[in-house]
N, C-alpha and C positions, 0 to 999 in steps of 0.2 A: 504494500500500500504506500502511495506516494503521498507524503506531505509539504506544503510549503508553505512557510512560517519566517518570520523575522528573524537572524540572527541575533545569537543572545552571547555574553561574555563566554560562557565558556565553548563556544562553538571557536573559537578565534583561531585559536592553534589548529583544529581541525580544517578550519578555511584557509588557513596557509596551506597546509601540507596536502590537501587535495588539488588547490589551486597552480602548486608548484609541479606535483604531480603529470596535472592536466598539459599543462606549456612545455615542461623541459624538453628541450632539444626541434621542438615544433615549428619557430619560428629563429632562432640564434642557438649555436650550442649554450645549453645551459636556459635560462630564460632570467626576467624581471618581474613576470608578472607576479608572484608571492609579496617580493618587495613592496608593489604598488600595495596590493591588499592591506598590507603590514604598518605603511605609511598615510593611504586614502583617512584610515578610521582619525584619524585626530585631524582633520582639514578644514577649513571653515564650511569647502561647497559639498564636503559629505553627505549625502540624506540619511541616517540613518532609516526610516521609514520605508526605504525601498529601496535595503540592504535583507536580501532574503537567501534561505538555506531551502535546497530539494533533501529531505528524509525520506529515507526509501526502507522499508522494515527497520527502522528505528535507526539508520546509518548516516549521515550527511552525506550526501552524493554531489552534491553541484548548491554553484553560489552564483549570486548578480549581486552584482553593488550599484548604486547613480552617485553621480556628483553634477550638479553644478555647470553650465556652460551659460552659451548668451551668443545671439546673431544679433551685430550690428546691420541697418540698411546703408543707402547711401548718404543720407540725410542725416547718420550718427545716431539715429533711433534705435534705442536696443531691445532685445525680445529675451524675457526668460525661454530657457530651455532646458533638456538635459541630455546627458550623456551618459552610459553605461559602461562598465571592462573592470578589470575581464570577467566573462562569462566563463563558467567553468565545469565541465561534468566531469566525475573521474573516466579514464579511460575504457574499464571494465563497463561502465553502463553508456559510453556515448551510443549517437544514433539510434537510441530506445526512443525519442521523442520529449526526455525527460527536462533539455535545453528549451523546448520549443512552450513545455510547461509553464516555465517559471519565466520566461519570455514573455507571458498571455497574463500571466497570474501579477508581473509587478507593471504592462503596462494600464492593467485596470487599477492597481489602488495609484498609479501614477496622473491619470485620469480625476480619480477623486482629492490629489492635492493639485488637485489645477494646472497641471502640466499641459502642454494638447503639441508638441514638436519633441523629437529625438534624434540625435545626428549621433552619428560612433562609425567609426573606422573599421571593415571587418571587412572578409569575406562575400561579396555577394553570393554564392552561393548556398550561403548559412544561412541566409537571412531575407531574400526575397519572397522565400514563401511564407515570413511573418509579417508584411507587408511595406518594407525596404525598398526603396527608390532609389538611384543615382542621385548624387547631389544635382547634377544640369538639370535635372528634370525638374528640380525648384529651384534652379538660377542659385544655388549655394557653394559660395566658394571659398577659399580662403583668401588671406589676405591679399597675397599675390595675385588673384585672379584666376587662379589656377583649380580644374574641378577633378579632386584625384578618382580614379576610377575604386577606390575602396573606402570613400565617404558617403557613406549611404542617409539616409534620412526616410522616418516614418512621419506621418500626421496622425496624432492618437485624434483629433477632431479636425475630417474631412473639409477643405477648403479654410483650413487658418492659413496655409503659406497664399499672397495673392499674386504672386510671379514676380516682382520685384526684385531687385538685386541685395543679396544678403552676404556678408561676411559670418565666417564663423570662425568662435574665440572658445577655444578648451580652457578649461580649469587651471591654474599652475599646476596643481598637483599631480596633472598628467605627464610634466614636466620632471621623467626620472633622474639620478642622479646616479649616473652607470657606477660610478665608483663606491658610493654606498648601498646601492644591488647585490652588487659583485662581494662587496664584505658581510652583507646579510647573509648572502647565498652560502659562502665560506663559513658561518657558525653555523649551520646546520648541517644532518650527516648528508655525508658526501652522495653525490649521484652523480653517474659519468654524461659528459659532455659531448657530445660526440654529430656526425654530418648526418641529417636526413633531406632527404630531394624535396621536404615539403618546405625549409629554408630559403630555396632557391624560388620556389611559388610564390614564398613569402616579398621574397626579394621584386621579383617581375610586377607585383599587383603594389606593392607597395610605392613603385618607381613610375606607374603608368596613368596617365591624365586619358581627360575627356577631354575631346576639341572644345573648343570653343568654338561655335560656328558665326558666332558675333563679332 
């Protein structure tokens, strides 16, 4: 039986070590995402509220955190919004649907704290069939003007973006600190580092833009 509930203090260490689990070697030998988890909870743009654990016969299996973001228009109008990461299932239960759960489950109580946009950096392929857009397709880009082809964007309330040019501004917090990662990752037990081809995936989707046809 699947539950999904709020992390609570003592779920913490468990959300590191499934979260670091989930990353290591996926995207860098080794990974960062633990770190972030490790660092997000004491942030100002933290939510806890929609900082949630998957229990699976009484196990924590996967975790979603938000923090905090905001699109600027061109006019310097800015818009609350938010951002999510990482997403995490342990590897033994991905691809059960279990990601796609707690996807459904924090954009409804996200919904009730008045949220209604979501932009995060991922995979399209994760994440188009929970209703992920390309950023051009809402005219959202980053500051450079640039629309990466792995900044996706959902609308939790249909028709709030109205096509207008927006910038988007991540949280600092997203803003890791490779050197204090790297010495997180180092106190705890070791786990090997090593090359997988999904790196390289990582690499090509992370490096490739959307024209601009404007």
């Amino acid at each position: 039986m699947l539950i999904i509930r709020n992390e609570q203090e003592t779920d913490r260490k468990i959300v590191e070590d499934i979260t670091r689990k989930a990353f290591y070697n996926l995207y860098i030998p080794g990974c960062v995402e633990h770190y972030l988890v490790h660092h997000m909870r004491g942030h100002e743009d933290f939510i806890p509220e929609l900082d949630f654990v998957a229990e699976l016969d009484g196990q924590v299996i996967g975790n979603i955190m938000f923090t905090r973001a905001k699109l600027t228009d061109e006019q310097r109008m800015e818009k609350d919004i938010l951002t999510f990461g990482p997403l995490c299932i342990v590897p033994e239960h991905q691809r059960k649907g279990f990601g796609k759960k707690l996807l459904e489950h924090s954009f409804q109580q996200a919904v009730k704290l008045g949220y209604d946009v979501i932009v995060i950096f991922g995979s399209p392929a994760n994440y188009v069939s929970s209703g992920f857009k390309s950023c051009k397709k809402y005219n959202i880009c980053l500051d450079n003007g640039k629309y990466p082809a792995a900044m996706l964007v959902k609308e939790l309330k249909d028709g709030t973006l109205d096509g207008r040019k927006w910038f988007y501004h991540h949280s600092p917090v997203m803003a890791i600190d490779e050197q204090a990662a790297q010495e997180y990752d180092s106190s705890l037990s070791p786990m090997e580092k090593k090359y997988l081809p999904s790196q390289d995936e990582f690499y090509i989707m992370s490096h490739s833009f959307v024209e601009d046809e404007g």
